[in-house]
Every structure is written in structure tokens, then in C-alpha cells.
VMD Tcl script that draws the C-alpha trace (Angstrom):
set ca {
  {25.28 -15.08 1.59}
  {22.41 -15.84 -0.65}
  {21.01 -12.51 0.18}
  {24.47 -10.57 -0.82}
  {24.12 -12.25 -3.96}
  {20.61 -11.40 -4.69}
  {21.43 -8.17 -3.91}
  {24.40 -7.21 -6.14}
  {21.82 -9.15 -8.91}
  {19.13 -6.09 -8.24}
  {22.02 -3.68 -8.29}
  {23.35 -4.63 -11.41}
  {20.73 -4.88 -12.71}
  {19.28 -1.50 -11.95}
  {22.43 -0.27 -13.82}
  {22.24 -2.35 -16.74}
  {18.67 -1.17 -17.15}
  {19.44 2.08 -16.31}
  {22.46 2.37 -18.95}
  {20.23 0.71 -21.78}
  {17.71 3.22 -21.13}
  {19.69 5.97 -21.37}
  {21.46 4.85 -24.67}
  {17.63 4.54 -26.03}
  {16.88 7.91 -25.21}
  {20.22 9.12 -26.46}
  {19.72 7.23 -30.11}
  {15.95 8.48 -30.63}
  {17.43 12.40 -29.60}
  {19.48 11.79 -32.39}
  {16.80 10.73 -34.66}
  {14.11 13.25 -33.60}
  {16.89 16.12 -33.94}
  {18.04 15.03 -37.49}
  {14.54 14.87 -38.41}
  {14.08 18.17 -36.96}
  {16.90 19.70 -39.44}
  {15.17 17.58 -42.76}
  {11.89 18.81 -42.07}
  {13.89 22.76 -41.64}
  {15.50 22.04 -45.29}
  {12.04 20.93 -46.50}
  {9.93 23.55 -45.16}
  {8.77 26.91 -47.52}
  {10.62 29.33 -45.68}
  {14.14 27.51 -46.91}
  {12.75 26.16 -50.07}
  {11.91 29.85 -51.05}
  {15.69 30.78 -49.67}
  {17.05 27.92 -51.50}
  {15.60 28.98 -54.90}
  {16.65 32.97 -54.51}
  {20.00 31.42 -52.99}
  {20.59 29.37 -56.11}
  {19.30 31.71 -58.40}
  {21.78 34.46 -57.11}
  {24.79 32.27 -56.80}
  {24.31 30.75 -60.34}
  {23.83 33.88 -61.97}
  {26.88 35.08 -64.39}
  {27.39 38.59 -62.99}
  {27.51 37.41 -59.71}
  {29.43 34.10 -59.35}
  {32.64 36.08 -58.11}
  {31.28 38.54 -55.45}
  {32.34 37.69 -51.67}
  {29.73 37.71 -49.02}
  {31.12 41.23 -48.45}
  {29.56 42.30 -51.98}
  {26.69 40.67 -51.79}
  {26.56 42.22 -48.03}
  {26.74 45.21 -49.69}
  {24.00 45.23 -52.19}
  {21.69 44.01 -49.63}
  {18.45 42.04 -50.41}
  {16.84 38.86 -50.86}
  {19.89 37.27 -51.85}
  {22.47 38.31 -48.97}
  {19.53 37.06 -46.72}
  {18.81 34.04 -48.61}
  {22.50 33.15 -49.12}
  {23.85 33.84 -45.41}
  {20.72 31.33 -44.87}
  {21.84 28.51 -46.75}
  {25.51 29.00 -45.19}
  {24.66 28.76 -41.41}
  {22.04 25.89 -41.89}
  {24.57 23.98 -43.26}
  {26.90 26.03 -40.42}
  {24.33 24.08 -38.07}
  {24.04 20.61 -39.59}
  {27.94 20.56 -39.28}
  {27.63 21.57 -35.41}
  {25.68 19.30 -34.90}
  {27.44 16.34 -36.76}
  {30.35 17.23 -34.37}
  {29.27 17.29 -31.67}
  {26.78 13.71 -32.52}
  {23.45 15.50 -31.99}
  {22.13 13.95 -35.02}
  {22.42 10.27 -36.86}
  {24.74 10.39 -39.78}
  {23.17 7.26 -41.59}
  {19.69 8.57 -41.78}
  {21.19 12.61 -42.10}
  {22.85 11.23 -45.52}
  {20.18 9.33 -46.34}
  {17.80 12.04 -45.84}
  {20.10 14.98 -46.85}
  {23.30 13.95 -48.17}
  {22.51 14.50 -51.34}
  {21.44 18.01 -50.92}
  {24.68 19.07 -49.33}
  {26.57 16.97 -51.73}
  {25.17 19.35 -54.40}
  {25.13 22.66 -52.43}
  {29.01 21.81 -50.87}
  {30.17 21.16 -54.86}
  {27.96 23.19 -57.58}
  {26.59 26.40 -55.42}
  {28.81 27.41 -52.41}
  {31.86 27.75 -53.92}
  {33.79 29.33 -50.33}
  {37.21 30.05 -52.53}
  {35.61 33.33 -53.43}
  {32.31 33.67 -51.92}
  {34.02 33.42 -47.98}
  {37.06 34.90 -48.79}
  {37.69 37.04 -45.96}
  {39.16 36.10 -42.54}
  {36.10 37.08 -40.84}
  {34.51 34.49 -42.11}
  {37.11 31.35 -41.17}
  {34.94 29.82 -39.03}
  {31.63 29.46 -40.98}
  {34.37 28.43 -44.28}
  {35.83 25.57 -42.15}
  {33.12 24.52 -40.53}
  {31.04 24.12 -44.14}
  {34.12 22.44 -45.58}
  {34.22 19.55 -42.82}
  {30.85 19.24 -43.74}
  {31.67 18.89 -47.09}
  {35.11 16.57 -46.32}
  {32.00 14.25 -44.47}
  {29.74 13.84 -47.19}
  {31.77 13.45 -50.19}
  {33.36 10.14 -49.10}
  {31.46 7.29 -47.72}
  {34.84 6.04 -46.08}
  {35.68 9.51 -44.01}
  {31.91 9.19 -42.89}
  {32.28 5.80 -41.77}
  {36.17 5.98 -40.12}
  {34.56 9.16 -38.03}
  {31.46 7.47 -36.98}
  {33.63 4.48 -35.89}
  {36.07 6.58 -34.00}
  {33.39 8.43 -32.40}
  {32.01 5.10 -31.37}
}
mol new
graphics top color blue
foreach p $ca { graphics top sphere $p radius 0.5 }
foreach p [lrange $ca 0 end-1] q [lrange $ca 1 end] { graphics top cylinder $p $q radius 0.2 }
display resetview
């Protein structure tokens, strides 16, 4: 009997490890991937993008074109601004589907995409085609997350 017992000990055991383990690895993936997408906002590639981005989307003669326009015109600013929108495209993605940690994201970020979701990426003009739905809602969730502390935390609890 003793030896039944001994062995349903190891067995659990195994598991428990096993399942401890696994939620390690699962928690520093998170961290080394949100990481990953700071050190992508911070490096010169988007920091160059970022400025042209900004510049372009600030300017007076421009504040009303769609992506279509800008499209149109070509240039550093179509490519810097279509940058800006599927990073942040990304970052969403991978808030959804819990890639990243959303603490240490808006601790790292949050204040970036605060500032980007409310003062430069205005999507009631600049996405206003039905092409572009997807990258418009998915940027707006993103948005929805950041600007409340309470939606952040009621998602991250129902995620679990």
C-alpha cells in the first residue's frame, strides 16, 4: 500500500512541477516578447518614422487626408505613417491574444500609445475607408485598453 502511495506522491508531483514550470516559461515569454516590442518603439528605425509620422500628421494641410491620399502622394510619410499604424496593429495582436504582459507594456509604453491613440492617429478621417476596418478596430481596442486603468484591469482578470 505504502508503495501505491509513494507512487501517486512522485506522480503528482511530476505534474505539479511540470505545470509550475510551464507557467514560468509562459510568464518570462511574455516578458521577453513585450520587451521585444519596447525596444522596436525605441529603436532609430521607428524613432525616425515616428518623427516624419508626427510631423506629417500634425501638419495643417494635411490633418484631413485618408490613408488613401496620403497613399497617393507617396513618400516618407505614407511609409512612415502605415508604420506607426500596424506597430500599434501588432501590439494590439498581441495584447489579444496575451503574448505580452500588460502591467509592464503600460508601464513601458502606455504612455506612448496613450498619446499616439488621442493627439496623432485620429482614424475618423485618416482610416476612413472600409478597406481599412480591420487595422481601425483593431487600433481602437488598443486605444479602449489604455485609456482606462479599469477596462485594463476587468480584461486582464477575465483573461485570468
Amino acid at each position: 500500500m505504502s508503495i501505491i502511495i509513494g507512487l501517486i506522491g512522485v506522480i503528482v508531483g511530476a505534474v505539479l512541477a511540470s505545470w509550475l514550470a510551464r507557467g514560468r516559461a509562459v510568464k518570462e515569454a511574455r516578458v521577453r516578447h513585450t520587451l521585444n516590442l519596447v525596444e522596436e518603439f525605441h529603436s532609430r528605425e521607428m524613432l525616425i518614422a515616428r518623427n516624419v509620422a508626427k510631423a506629417a500628421l500634425m501638419s495643417e494641410k494635411s490633418q484631413s487626408l485618408t490613408i488613401e491620399d496620403r497613399q497617393a502622394l507617396g513618400g516618407e510619410d505614407w511609409i512612415a505613417i502605415t508604420m506607426m499604424l500596424h506597430y500599434f496593429d501588432k501590439v494590439e495582436v498581441m495584447l489579444e491574444t496575451r503574448w505580452v504582459e500588460y502591467k509592464l507594456l503600460d508601464r513601458l509604453l502606455g504612455r506612448y500609445i496613450r498619446i499616439w491613440g488621442t493627439k496623432y492617429l485620429d482614424l475618423n478621417h485618416l482610416l476612413d475607408h472600409p478597406d481599412w476596418h480591420d487595422l481601425r478596430a483593431s487600433i481602437e481596442q488598443l486605444n479602449r485598453r489604455f485609456e482606462s486603468s479599469d477596462y485594463a484591469i476587468s480584461t486582464q482578470t477575465m483573461a485570468g
